[in-house]
CHARMM internal coordinates of N, CA and C (Angstrom, degrees):
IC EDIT
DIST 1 N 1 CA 1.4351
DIST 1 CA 1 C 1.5237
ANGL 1 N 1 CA 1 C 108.63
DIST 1 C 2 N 1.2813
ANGL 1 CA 1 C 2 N 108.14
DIHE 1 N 1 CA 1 C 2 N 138.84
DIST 2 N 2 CA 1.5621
ANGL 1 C 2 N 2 CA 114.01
DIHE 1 CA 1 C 2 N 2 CA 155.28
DIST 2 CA 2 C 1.3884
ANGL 2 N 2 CA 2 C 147.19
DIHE 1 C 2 N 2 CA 2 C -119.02
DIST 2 C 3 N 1.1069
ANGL 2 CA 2 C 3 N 118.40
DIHE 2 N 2 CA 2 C 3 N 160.83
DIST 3 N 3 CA 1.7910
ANGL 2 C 3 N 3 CA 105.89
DIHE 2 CA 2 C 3 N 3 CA -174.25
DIST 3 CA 3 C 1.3867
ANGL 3 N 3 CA 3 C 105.86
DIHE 2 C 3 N 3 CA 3 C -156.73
DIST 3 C 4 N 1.1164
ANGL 3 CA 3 C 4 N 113.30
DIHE 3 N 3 CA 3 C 4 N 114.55
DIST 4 N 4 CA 1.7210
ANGL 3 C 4 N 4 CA 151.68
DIHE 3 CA 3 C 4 N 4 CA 151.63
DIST 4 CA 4 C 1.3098
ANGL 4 N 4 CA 4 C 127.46
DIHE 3 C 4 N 4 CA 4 C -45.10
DIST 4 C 5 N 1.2394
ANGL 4 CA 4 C 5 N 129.24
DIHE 4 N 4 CA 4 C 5 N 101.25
DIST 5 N 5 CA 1.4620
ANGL 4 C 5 N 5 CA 112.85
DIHE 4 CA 4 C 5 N 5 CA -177.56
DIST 5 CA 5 C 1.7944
ANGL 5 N 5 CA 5 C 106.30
DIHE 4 C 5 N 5 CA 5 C -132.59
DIST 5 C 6 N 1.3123
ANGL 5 CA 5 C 6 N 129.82
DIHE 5 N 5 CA 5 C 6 N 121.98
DIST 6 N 6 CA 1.5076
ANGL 5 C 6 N 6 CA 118.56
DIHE 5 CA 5 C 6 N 6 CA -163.62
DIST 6 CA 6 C 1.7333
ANGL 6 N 6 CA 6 C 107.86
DIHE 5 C 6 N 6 CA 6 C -69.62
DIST 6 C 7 N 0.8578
ANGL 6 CA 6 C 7 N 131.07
DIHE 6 N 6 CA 6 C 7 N 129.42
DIST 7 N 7 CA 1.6966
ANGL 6 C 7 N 7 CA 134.09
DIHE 6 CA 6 C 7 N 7 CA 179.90
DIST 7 CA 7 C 2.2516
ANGL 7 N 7 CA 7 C 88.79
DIHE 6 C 7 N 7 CA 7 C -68.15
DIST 7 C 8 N 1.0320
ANGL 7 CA 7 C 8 N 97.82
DIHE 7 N 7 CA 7 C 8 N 118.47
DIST 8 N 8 CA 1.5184
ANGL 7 C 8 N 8 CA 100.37
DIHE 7 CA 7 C 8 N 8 CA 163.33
DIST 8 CA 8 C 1.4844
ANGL 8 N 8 CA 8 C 124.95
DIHE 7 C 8 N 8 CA 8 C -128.00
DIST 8 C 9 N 1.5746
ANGL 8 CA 8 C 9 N 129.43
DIHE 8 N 8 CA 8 C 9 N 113.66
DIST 9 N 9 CA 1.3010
ANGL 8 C 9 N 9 CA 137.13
DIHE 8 CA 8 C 9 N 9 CA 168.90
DIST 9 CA 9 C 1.1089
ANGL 9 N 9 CA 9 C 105.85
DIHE 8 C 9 N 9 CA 9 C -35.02
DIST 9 C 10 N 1.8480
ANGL 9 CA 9 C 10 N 90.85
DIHE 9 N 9 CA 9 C 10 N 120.08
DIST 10 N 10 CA 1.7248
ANGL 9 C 10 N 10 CA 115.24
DIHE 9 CA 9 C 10 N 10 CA 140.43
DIST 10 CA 10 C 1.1620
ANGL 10 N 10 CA 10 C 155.34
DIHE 9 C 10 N 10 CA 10 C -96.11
DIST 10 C 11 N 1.4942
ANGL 10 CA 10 C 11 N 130.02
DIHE 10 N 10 CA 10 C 11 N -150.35
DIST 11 N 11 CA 1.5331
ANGL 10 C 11 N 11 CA 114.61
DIHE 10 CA 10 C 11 N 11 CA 152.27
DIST 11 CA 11 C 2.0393
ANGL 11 N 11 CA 11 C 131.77
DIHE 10 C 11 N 11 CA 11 C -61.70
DIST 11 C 12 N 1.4367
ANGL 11 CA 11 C 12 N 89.54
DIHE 11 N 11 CA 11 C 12 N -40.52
DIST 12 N 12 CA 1.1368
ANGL 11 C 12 N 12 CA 119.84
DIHE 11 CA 11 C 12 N 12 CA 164.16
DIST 12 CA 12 C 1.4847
ANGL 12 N 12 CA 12 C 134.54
DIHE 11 C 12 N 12 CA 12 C -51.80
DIST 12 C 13 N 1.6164
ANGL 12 CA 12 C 13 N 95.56
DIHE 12 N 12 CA 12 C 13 N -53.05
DIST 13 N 13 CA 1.6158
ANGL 12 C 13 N 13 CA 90.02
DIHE 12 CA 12 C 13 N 13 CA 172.78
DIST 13 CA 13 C 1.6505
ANGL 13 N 13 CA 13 C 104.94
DIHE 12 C 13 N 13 CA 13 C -89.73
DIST 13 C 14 N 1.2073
ANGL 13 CA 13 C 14 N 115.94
DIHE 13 N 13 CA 13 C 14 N 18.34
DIST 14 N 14 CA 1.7423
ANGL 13 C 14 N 14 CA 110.23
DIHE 13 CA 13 C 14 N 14 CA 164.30
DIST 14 CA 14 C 1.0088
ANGL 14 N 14 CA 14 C 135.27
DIHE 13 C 14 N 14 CA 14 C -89.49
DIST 14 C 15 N 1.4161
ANGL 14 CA 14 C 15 N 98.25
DIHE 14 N 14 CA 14 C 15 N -1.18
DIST 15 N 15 CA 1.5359
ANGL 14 C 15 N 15 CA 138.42
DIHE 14 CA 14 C 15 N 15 CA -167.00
DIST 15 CA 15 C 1.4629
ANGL 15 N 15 CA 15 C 102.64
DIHE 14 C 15 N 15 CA 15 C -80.17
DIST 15 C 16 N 1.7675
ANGL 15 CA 15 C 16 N 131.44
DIHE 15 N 15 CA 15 C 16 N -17.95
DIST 16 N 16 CA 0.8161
ANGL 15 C 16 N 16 CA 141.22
DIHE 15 CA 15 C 16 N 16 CA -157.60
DIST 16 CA 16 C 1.7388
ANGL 16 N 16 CA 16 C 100.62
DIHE 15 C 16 N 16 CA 16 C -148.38
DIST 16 C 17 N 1.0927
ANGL 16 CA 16 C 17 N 130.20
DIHE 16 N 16 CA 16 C 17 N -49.90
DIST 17 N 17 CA 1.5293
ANGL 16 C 17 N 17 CA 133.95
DIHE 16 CA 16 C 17 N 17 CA -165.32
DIST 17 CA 17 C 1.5569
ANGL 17 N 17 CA 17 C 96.34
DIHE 16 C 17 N 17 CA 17 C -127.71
DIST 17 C 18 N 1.3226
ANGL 17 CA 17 C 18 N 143.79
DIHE 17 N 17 CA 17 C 18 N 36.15
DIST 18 N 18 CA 1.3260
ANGL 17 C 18 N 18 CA 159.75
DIHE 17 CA 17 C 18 N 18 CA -173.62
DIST 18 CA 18 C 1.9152
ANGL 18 N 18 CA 18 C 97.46
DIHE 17 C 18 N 18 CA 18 C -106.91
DIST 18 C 19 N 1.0633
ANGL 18 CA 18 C 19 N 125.21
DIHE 18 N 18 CA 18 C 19 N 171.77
DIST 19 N 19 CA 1.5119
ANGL 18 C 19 N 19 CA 136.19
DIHE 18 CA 18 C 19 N 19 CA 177.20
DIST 19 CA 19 C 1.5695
ANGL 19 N 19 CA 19 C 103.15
DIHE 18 C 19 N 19 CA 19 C -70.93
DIST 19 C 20 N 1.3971
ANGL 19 CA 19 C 20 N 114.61
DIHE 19 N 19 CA 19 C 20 N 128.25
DIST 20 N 20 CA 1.5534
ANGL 19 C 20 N 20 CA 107.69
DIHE 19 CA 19 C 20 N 20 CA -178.62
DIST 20 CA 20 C 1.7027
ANGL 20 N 20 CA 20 C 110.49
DIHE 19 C 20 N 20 CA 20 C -78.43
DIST 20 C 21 N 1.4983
ANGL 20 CA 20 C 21 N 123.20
DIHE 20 N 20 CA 20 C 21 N 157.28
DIST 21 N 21 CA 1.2393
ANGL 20 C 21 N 21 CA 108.25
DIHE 20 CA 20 C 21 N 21 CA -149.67
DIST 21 CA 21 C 1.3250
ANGL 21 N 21 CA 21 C 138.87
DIHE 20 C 21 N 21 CA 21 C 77.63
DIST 21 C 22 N 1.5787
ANGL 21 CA 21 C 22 N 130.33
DIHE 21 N 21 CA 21 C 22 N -20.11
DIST 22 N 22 CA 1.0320
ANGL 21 C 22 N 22 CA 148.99
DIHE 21 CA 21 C 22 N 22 CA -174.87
DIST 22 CA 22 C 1.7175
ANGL 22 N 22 CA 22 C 127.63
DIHE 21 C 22 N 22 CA 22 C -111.65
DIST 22 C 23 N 1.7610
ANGL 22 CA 22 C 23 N 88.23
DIHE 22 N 22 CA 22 C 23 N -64.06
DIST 23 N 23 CA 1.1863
ANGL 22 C 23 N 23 CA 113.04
DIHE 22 CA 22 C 23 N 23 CA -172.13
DIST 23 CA 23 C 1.5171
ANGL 23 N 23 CA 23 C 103.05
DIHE 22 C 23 N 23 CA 23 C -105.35
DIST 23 C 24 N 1.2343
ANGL 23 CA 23 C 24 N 104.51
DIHE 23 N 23 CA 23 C 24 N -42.97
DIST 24 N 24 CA 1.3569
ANGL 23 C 24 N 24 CA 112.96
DIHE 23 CA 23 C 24 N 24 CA -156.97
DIST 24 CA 24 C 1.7903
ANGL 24 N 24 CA 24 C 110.93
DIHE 23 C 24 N 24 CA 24 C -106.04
DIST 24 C 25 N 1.1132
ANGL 24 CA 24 C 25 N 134.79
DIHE 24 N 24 CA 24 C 25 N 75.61
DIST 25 N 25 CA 1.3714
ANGL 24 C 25 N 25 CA 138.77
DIHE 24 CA 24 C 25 N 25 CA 163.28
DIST 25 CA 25 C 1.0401
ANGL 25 N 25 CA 25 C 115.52
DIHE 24 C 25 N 25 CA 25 C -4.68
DIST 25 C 26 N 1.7175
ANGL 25 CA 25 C 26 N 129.31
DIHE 25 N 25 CA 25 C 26 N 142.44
DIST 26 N 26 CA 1.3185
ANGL 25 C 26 N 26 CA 135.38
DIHE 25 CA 25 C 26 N 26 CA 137.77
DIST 26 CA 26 C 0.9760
ANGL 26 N 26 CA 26 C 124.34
DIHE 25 C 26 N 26 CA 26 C 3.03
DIST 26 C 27 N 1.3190
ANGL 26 CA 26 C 27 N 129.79
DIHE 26 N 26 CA 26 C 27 N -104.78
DIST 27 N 27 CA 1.2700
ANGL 26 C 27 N 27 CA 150.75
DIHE 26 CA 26 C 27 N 27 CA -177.21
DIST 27 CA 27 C 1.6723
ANGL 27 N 27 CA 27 C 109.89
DIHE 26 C 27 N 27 CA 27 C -28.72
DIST 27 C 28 N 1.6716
ANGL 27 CA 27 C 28 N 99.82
DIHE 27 N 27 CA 27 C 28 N -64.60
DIST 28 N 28 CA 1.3718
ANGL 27 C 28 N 28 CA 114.78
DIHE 27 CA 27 C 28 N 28 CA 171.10
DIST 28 CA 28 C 1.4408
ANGL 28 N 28 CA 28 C 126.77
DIHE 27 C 28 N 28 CA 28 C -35.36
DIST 28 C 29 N 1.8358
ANGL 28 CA 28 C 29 N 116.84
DIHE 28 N 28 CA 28 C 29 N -42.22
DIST 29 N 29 CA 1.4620
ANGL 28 C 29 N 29 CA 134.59
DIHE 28 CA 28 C 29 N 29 CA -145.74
DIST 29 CA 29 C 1.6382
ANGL 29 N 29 CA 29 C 70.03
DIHE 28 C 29 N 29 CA 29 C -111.00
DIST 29 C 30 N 1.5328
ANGL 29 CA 29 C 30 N 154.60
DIHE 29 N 29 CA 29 C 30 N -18.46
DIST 30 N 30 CA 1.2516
ANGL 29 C 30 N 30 CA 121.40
DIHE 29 CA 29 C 30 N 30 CA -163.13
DIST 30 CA 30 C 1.4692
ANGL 30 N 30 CA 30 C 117.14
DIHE 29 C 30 N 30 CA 30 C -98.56
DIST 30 C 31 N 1.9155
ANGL 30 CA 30 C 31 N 89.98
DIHE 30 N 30 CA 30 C 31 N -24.57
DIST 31 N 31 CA 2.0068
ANGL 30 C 31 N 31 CA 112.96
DIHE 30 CA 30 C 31 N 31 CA 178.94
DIST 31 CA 31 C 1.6617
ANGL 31 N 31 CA 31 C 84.28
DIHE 30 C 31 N 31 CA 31 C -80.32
DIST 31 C 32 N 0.9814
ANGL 31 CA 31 C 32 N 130.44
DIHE 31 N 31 CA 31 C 32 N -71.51
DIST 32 N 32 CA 1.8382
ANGL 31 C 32 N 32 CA 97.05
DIHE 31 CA 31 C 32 N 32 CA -177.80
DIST 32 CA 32 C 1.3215
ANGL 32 N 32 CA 32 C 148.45
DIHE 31 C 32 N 32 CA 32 C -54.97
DIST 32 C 33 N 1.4476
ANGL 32 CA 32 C 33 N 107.30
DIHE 32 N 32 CA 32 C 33 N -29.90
DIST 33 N 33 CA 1.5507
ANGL 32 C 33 N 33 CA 92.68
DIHE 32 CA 32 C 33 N 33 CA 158.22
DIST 33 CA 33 C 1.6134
ANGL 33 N 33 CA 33 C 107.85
DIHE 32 C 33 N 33 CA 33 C -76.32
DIST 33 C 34 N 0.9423
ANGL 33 CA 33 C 34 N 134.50
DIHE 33 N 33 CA 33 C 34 N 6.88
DIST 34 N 34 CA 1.8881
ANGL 33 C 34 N 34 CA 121.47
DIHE 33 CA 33 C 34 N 34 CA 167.28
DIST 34 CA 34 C 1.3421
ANGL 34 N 34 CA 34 C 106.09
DIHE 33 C 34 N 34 CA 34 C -88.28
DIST 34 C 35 N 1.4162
ANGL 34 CA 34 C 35 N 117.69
DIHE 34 N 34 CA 34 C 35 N -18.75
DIST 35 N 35 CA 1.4596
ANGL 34 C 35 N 35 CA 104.58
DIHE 34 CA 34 C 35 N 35 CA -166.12
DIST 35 CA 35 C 1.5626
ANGL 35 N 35 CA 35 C 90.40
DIHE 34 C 35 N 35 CA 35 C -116.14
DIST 35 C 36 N 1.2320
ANGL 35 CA 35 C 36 N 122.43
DIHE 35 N 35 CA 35 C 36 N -40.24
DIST 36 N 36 CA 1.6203
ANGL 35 C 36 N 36 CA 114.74
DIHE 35 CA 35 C 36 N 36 CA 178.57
DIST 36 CA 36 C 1.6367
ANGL 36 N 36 CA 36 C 123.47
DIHE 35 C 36 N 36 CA 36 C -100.97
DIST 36 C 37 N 1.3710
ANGL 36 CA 36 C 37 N 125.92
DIHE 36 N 36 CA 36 C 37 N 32.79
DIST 37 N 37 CA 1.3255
ANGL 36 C 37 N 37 CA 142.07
DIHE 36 CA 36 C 37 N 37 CA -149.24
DIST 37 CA 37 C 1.8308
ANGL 37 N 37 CA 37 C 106.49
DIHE 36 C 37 N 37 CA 37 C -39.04
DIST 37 C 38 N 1.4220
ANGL 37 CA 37 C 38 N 94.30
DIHE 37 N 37 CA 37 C 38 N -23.93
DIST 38 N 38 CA 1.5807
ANGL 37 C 38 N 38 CA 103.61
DIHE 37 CA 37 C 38 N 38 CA -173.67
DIST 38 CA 38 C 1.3504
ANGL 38 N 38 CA 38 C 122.71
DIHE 37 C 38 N 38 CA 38 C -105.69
DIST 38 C 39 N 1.4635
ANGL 38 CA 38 C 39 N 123.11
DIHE 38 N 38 CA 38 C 39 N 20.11
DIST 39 N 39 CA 1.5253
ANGL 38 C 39 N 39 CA 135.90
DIHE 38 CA 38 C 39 N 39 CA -137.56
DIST 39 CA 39 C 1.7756
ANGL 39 N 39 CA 39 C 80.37
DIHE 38 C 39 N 39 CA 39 C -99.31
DIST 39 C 40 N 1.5099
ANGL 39 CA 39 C 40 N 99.84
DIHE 39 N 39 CA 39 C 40 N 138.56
DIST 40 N 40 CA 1.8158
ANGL 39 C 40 N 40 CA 97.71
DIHE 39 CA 39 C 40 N 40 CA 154.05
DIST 40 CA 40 C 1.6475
ANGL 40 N 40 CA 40 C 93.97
DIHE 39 C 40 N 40 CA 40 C -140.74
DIST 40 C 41 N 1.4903
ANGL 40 CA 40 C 41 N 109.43
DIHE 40 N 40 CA 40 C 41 N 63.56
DIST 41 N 41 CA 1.4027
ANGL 40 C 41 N 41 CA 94.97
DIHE 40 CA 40 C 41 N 41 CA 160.18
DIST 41 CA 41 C 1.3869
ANGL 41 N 41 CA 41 C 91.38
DIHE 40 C 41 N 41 CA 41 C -131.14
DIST 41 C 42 N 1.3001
ANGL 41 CA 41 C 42 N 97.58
DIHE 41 N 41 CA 41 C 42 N 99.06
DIST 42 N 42 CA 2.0974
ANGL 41 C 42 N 42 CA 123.28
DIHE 41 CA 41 C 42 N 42 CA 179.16
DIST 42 CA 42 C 1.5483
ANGL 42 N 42 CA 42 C 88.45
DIHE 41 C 42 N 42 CA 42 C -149.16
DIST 42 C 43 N 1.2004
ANGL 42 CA 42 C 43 N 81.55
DIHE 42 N 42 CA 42 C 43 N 168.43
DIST 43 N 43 CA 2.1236
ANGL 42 C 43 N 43 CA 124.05
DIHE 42 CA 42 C 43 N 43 CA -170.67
DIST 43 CA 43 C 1.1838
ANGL 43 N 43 CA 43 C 108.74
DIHE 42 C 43 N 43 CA 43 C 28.05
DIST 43 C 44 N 1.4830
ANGL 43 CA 43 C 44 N 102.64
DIHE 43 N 43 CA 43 C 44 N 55.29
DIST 44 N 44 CA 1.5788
ANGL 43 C 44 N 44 CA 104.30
DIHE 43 CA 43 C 44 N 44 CA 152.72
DIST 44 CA 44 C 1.5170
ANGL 44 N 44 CA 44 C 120.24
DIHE 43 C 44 N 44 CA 44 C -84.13
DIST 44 C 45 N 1.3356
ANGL 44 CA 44 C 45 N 113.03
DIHE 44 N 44 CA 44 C 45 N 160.85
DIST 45 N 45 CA 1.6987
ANGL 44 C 45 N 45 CA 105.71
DIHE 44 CA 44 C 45 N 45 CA 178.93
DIST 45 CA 45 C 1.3452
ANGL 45 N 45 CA 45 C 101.49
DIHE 44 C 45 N 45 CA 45 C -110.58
DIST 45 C 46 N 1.4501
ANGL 45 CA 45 C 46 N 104.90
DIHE 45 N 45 CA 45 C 46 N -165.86
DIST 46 N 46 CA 1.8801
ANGL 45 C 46 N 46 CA 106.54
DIHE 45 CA 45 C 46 N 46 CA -178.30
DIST 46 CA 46 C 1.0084
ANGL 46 N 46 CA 46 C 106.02
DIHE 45 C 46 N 46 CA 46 C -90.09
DIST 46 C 47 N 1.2942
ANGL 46 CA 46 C 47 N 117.63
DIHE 46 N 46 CA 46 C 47 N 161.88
DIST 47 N 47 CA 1.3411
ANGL 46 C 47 N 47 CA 133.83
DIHE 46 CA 46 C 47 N 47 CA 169.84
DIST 47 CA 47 C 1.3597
ANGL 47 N 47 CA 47 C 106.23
DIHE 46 C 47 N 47 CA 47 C 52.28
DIST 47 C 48 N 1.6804
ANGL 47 CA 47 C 48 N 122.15
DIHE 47 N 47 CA 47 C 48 N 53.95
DIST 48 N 48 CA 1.4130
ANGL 47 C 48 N 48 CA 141.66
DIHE 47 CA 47 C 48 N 48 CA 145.92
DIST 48 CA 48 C 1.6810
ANGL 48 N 48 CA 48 C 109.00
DIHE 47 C 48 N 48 CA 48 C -85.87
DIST 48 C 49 N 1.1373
ANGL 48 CA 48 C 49 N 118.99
DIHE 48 N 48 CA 48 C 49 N 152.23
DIST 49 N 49 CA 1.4642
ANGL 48 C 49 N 49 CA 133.63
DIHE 48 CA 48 C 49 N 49 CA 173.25
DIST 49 CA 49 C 1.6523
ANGL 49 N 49 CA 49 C 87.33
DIHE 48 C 49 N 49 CA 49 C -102.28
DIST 49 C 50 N 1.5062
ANGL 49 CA 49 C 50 N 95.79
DIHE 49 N 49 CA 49 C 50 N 115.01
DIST 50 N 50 CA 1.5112
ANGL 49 C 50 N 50 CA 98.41
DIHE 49 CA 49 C 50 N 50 CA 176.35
DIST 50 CA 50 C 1.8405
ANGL 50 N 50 CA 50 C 107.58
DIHE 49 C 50 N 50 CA 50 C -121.27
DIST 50 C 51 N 1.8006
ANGL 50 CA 50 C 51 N 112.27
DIHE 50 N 50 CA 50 C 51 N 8.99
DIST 51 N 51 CA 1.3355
ANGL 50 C 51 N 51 CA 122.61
DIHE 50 CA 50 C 51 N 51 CA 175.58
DIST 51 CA 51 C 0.9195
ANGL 51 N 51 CA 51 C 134.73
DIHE 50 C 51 N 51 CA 51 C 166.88
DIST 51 C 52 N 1.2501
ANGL 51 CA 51 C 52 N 164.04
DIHE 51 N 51 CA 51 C 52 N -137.23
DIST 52 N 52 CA 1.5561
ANGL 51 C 52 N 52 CA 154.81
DIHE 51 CA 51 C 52 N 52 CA 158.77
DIST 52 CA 52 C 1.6059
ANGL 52 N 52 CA 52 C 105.82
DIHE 51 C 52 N 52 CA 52 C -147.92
DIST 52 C 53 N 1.3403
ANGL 52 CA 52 C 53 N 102.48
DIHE 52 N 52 CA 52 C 53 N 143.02
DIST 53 N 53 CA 1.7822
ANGL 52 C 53 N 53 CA 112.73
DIHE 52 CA 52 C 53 N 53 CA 173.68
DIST 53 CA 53 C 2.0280
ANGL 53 N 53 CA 53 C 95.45
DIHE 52 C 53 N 53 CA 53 C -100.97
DIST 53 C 54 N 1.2163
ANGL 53 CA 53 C 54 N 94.08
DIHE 53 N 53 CA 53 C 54 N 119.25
DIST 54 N 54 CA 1.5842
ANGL 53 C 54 N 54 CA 90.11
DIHE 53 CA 53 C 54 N 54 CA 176.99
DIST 54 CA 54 C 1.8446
ANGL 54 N 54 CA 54 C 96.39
DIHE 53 C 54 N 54 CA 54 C -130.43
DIST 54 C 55 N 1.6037
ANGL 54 CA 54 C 55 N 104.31
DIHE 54 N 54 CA 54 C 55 N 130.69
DIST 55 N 55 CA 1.1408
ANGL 54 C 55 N 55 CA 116.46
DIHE 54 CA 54 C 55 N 55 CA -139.34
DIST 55 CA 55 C 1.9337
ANGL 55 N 55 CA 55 C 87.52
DIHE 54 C 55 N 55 CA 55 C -132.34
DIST 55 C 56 N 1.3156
ANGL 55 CA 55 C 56 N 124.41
DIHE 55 N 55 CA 55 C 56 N 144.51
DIST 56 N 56 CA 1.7237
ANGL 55 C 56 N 56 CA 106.32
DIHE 55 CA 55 C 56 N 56 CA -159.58
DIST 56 CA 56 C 1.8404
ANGL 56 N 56 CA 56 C 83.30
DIHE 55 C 56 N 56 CA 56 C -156.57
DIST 56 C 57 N 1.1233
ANGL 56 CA 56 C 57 N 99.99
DIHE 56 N 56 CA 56 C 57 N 156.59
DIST 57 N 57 CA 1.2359
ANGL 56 C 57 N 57 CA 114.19
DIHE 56 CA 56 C 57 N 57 CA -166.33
DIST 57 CA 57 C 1.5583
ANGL 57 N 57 CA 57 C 117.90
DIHE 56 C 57 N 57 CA 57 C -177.37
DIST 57 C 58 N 1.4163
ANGL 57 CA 57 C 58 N 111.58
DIHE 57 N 57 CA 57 C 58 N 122.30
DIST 58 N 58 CA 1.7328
ANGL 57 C 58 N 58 CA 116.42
DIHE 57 CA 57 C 58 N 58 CA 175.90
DIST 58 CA 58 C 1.3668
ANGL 58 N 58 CA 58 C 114.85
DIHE 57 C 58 N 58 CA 58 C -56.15
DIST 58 C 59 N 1.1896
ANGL 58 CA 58 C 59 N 124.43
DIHE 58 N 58 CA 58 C 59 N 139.33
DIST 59 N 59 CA 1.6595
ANGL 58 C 59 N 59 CA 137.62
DIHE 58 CA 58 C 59 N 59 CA 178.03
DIST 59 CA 59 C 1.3647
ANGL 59 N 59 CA 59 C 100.03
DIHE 58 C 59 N 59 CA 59 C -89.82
DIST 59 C 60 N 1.4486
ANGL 59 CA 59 C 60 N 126.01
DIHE 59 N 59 CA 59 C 60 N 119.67
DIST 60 N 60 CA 1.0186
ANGL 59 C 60 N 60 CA 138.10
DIHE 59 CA 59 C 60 N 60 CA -164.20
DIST 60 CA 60 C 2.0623
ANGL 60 N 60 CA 60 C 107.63
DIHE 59 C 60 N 60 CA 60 C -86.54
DIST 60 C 61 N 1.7112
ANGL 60 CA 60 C 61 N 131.76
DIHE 60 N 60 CA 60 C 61 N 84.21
DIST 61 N 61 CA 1.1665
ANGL 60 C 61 N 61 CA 116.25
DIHE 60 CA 60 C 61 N 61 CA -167.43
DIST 61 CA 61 C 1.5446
ANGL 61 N 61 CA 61 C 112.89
DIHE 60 C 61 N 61 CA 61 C -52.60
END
COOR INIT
IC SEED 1 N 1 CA 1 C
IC BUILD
């Protein structure tokens, strides 16, 4: 069996991939570019489909 669920942006994950300056704090926007220097998953808005959780599992006869 399988099951599909779309990953959709929130407040929360803007907190991290949100507009820097906006969404995303100082502090926040300075530990990620040190740790992700190459990251372009920024200025997303809410309620974007940014992926799917696909979740799989044997059917027990």
């Amino acid at each position: 069996m399988n099951f599909y669920y779309p990953i959709i942006t929130n407040g929360m994950c803007l907190q991290c991939h949100g507009a820097a300056g906006k969404e995303i704090d100082g502090a926040t926007l300075s530990q990620l570019n040190k740790l992700y220097p190459d990251d372009q998953a920024r200025d997303y808005a809410i309620n974007q489909v940014r992926g799917i959780w696909s979740i799989s599992w044997n059917k027990e006869s």
